[in-house]
N, C-alpha and C positions, 0 to 999 in steps of 0.2 A: 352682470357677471357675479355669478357666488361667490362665497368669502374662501370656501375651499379653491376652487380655480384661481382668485387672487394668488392664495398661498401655495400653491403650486406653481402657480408663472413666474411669481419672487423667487424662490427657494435657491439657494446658489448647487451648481453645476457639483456632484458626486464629483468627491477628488481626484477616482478612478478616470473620470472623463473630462475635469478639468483641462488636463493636456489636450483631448479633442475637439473641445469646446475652441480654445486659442487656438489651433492649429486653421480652424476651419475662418473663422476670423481673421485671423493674420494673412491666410492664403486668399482670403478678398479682398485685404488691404491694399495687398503688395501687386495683385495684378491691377487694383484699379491706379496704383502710383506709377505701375513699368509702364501702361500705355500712355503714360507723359512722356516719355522717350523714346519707347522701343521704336518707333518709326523714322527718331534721327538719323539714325546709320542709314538707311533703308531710303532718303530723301533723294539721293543723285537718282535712284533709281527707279523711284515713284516719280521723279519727273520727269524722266524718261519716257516710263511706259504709259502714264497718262495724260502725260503734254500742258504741266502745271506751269505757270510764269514763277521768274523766279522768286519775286515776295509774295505771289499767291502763294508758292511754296508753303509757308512760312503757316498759315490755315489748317495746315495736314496736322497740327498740333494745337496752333490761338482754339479753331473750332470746337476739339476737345477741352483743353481745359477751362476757359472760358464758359462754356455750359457748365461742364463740373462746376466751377466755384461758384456762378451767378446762380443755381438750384439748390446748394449745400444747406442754405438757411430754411428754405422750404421746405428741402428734406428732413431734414432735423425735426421742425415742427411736426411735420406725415408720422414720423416715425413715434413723437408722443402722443399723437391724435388714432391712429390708424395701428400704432403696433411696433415696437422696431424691431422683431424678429420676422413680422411681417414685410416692413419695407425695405430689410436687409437681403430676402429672398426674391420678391417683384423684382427688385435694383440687377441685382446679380441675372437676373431673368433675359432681364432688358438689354443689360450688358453683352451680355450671350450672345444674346440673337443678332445684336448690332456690330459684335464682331466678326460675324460669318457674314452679316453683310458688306460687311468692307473689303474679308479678304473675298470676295467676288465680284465688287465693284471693277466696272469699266469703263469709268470714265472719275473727273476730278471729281465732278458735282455730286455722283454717287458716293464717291468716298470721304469727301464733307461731308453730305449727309449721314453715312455712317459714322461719321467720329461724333457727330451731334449727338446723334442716338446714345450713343456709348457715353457720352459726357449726360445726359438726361440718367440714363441707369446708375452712373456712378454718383451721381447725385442723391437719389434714392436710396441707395447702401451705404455710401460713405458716412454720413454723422450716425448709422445704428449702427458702426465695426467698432467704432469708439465708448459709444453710449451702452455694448453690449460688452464691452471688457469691465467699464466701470462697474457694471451693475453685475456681471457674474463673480469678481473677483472682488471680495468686499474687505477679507483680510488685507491690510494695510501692506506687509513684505509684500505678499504674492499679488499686489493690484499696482505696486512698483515696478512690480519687476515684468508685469505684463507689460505694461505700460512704455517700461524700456524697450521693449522686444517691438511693442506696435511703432513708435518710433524710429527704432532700427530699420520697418518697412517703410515705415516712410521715406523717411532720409536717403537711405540706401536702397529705395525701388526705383529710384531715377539713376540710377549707376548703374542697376541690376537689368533695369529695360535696355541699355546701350550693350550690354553685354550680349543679351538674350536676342536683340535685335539685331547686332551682327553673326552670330552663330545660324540663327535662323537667315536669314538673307544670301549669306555666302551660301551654306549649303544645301536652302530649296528655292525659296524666295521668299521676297516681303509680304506678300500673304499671308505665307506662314505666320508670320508676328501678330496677324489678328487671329487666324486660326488657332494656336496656339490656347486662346483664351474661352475654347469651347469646352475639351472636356473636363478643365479644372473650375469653368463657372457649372457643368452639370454636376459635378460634385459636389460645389457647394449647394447648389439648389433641390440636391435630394438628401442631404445629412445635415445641414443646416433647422429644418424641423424637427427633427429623431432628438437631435441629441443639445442644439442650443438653446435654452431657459431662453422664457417672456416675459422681462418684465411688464411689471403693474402698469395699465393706460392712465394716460394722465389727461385731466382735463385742460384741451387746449382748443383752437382754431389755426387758418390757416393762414391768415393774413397776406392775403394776394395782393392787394394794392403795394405792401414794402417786397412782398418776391417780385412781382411786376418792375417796378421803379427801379429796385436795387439790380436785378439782371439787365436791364437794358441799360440804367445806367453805367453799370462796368462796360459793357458789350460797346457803347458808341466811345466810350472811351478808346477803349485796346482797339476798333476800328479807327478812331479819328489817327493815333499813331502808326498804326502800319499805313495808313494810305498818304501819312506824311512821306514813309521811307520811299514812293515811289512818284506821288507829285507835289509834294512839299507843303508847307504850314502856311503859304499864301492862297490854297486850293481853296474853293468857297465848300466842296464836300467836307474836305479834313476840319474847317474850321466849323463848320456846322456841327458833324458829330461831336465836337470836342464840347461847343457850346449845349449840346442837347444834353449831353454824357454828365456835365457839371449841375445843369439846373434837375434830372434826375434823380440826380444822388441827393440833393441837395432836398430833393423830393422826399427820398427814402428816408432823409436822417428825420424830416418833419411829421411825417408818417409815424417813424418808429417811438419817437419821444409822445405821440399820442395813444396811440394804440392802448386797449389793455391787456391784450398778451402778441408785445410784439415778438420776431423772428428774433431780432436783437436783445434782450432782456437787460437794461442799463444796469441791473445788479452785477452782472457776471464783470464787470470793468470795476468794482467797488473795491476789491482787492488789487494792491499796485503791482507784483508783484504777479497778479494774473494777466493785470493790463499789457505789461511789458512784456511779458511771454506771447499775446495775442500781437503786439504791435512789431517785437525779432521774426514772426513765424509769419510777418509780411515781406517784409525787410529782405530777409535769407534768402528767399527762394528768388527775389528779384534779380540776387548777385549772381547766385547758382544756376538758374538757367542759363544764362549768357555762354558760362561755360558749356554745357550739354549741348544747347544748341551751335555754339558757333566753332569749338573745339573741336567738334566730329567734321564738320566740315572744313576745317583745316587739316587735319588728318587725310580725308579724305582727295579733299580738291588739290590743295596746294604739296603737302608732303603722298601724295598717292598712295596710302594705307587702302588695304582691300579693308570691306565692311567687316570682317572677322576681328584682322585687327585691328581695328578701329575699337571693337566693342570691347576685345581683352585690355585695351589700352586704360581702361577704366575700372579694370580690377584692383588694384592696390587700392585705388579708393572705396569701391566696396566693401574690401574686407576689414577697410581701417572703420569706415562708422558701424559696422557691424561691431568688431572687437572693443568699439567705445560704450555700443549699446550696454554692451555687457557690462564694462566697469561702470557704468555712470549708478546703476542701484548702489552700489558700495559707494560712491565716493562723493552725493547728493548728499545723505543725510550727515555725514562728518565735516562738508564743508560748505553743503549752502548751494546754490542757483548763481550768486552773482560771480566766485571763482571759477566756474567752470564754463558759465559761459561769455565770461571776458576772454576768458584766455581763447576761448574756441571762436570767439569772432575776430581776434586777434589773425588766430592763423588763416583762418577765412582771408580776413583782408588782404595779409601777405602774398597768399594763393591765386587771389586772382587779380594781385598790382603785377606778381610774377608774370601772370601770361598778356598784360600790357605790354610788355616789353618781346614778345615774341617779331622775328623775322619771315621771311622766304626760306630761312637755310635753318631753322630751328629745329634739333634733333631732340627725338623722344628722350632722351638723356643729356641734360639732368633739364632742360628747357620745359618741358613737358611734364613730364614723371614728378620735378620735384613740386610743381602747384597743385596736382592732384592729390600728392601724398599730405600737402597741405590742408587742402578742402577736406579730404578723409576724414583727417583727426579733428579738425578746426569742425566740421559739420556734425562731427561727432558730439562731439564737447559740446558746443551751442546748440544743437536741437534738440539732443536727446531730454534735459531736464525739462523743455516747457511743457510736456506732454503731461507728465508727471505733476508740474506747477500748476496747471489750467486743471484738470480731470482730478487730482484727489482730494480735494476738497469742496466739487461742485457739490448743492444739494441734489441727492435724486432725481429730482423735479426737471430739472434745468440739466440734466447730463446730456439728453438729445440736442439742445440747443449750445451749451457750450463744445460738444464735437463740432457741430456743424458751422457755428463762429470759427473755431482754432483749424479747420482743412479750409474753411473759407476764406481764411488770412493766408494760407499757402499757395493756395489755385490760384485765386485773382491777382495776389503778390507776383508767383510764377507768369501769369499772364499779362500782364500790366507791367511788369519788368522788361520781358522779351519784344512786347509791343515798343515800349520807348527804347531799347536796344537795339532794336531795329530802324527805326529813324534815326539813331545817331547812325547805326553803319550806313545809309543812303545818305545821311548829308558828307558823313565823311568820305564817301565812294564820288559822289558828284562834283566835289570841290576841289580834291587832291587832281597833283598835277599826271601822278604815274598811272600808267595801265597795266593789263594784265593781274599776274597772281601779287603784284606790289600794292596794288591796288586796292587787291581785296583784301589780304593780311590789314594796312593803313586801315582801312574799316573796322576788321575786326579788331585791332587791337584800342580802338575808338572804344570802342563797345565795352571791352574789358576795362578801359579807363574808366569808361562812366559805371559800370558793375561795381567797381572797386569803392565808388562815393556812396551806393548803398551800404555794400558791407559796412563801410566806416559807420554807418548811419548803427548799426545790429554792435556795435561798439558801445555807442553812447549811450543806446538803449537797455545793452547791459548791465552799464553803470548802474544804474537807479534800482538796480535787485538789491531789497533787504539780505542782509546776510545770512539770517536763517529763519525759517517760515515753519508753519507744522504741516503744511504741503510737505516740506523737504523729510520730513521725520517718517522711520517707516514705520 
């Protein structure tokens, strides 16, 4: 590569087209986060039409994201070795195509297979949406303030998919929800090269043995627990994947401490204050899903909300971590990472010890309504800075690999949350004495008990933020 080409792939995005640069980015983001949810609403009815069990159920999402976050570190690396404007465009490609295979899947196995698909693609793009904001956005305000916005999709694309998910469902079908993600990935897949800078390649490899070890082992993990929730932790399967899942990882960590350019790069934990933002952005989404997944289905099963409202049901919360995104640039560098995200894991916890306490007769006011408006702002608060705290002060080098670390602590957190969420609502479901819809609330609010002991966990971890960092500065 000439030094002219270099200096043209570097070169940050004409201010003119700054805003199309982010919009085109963000609009990958956020579809690869709503296909974390968008198919919750849309569950009574996918297993309907394709004749799912009900904790196979539960795969129409583990599949996807569990690919996603087991690929993220790979991708990351592909993207410094191979391009990352390049593997933001393949990724989105793949995505694509793997959502039109789903919405024409006919059967379950087809439609796993397609969410695979989709979780390999999103794999691929996810660490260059991050790696490509750092690197076009070099001024410090305006790489804040992206930064908040890419977090606002984050945070609030799993709101966003519940919403978009029941609109779509009620008034065409659940297909629609994957279709839905065709002609906004051909739009990223044709203006994506036009108009988003490429950064400089860096010299790297690809380190398959720690992508190897590290996917399979999250993967027997979040298996050994959902096949708990349906024949228990005495199973000789369950306990085998659980014991495969540990001596893997256990694998991967020995792996990556050797390697000379591992997926994981021990430098990027050197910083405390990046560590704890890596270790709340596992944490969070273990709490949070619980709610997404188990909440739409109390709406649905138990209180008979159609999938529409089911999905509006979830908008106060949308709009509040969106309205957080926005304050969080102002209100980061005046006070710090650790105020804002104690208090935000604070209301987190309240939020979802609230819907512990839900019933059979629990009306959307205030039983409902006020845990959401809870997680909103509490989700707000606490997720928005660590994007900010991981991403503005990675070197260069290590931008592809620390996005692909910080979505990978989100994915497998969200993954590996819902997995053990799930074994507690079957143990709790098999044990209790009541049947029916008593039955199954008992479980869920099982569920929400044990959510409530991670959030406390995204508490403690808040603790330990320095009070003010030159991350937090704009």
């Amino acid at each position: 590569m000439s030094q002219q080409t270099i200096h043209r792939a570097v070169a940050p995005a004409p201010a003119r087209r700054s805003g199309l640069v982010l919009a085109i980015i963000l609009t990958c983001q956020l579809m690869l986060i709503l296909d974390a949810t968008v198919m919750n609403v849309a569950l009574p009815r996918i297993q309907a039409d394709l004749g799912f069990t009900p904790t196979g159920l539960s795969w129409v999402m583990t599949a996807y994201s569990l690919v996603f976050g087991g690929l993220l570190l790979l991708g990351g690396r592909a993207g410094d070795l191979f391009g990352r404007r390049r593997m933001f465009v393949a990724g989105t490609a793949l995505f694509t195509v793997a959502s039109l295979a789903g919405g024409l899947a006919g059967s379950a196995a087809l439609l796993i297979a397609a969410r695979v698909l989709q979780g390999v693609g999103a794999a691929m793009a996810g660490p260059s949406t991050l790696a490509l904001v750092t690197t076009t956005f070099t001024e410090a305000k305006a790489r804040v303030r992206a930064l908040a916005l890419f977090s606002a999709m984050s945070s609030g694309g799993f709101a966003i998919g519940l919403i978009v998910g029941g609109l779509l469902t009620e008034w065409i079908s659940w297909r629609a929800a994957l279709f839905i993600n065709v002609p906004f990935g051909l739009a990223i897949v044709l203006l994506a090269p036009r108009f988003v800078p490429e950064p400089e390649r860096r010299r790297a490899h690809l380190d398959l043995p720690g992508a190897v070890t590290g996917t399979l082992g999250v993967g027997s993990l979040v298996f050994a627990f959902t096949h708990a929730a349906s024949d228990g932790w005495g199973n000789p399967v369950t306990l085998g994947s659980l014991a495969a899942g540990l001596v893997l990882l256990a694998g991967f960590v020995a792996i990556e401490a050797r390697t000379a350019m591992p997926l994981v790069p021990l430098r990027l934990f050197a910083d405390r204050n990046r560590s704890a933002a890596y270790v709340n952005f596992f944490l969070g989404p273990m709490a949070m899903m619980s709610m997404f997944f188990f909440l739409t289905q109390f709406m649905q099963d138990i209180r008979h909300y159609a999938a529409l409202a089911t999905g509006f049901a979830f908008l106060p919360m949308a709009a509040l971590i969106f309205t957080m995104s926005r304050l969080v640039p102002r209100l980061l560098p005046r006070y710090g990472p650790k105020p804002l995200s104690v208090t935000g894991s604070l209301l987190m916890l309240a939020g979802v010890g609230w819907l512990a306490l839900l019933t059979t007769d629990s009306a959307y006011f205030p039983a409902l309504l006020g845990p959401l408006l809870l997680m909103g702002l509490g989700g707000g608060l606490a997720f928005a800075p660590l994007n900010v705290i991981v991403m503005a002060t990675v070197p260069t080098e290590d931008a592809g690999a620390a996005g692909g670390v910080l979505q990978t602590m989100q994915q497998v957190g969200s993954t590996l949350g819902l997995g053990v969420l799930i074994t507690v609502f079957g143990a709790a479901t098999r044990s209790a004495g009541t049947t029916g819809a008593q039955l199954t609330v008992d479980g869920m609010t099982a569920a929400f008990a044990t959510a409530a002991v991670f959030a406390a966990g995204t508490v403690l971890v808040a603790l330990t933020f320095r009070r003010v960092t030159a991350s937090a500065r704009p």
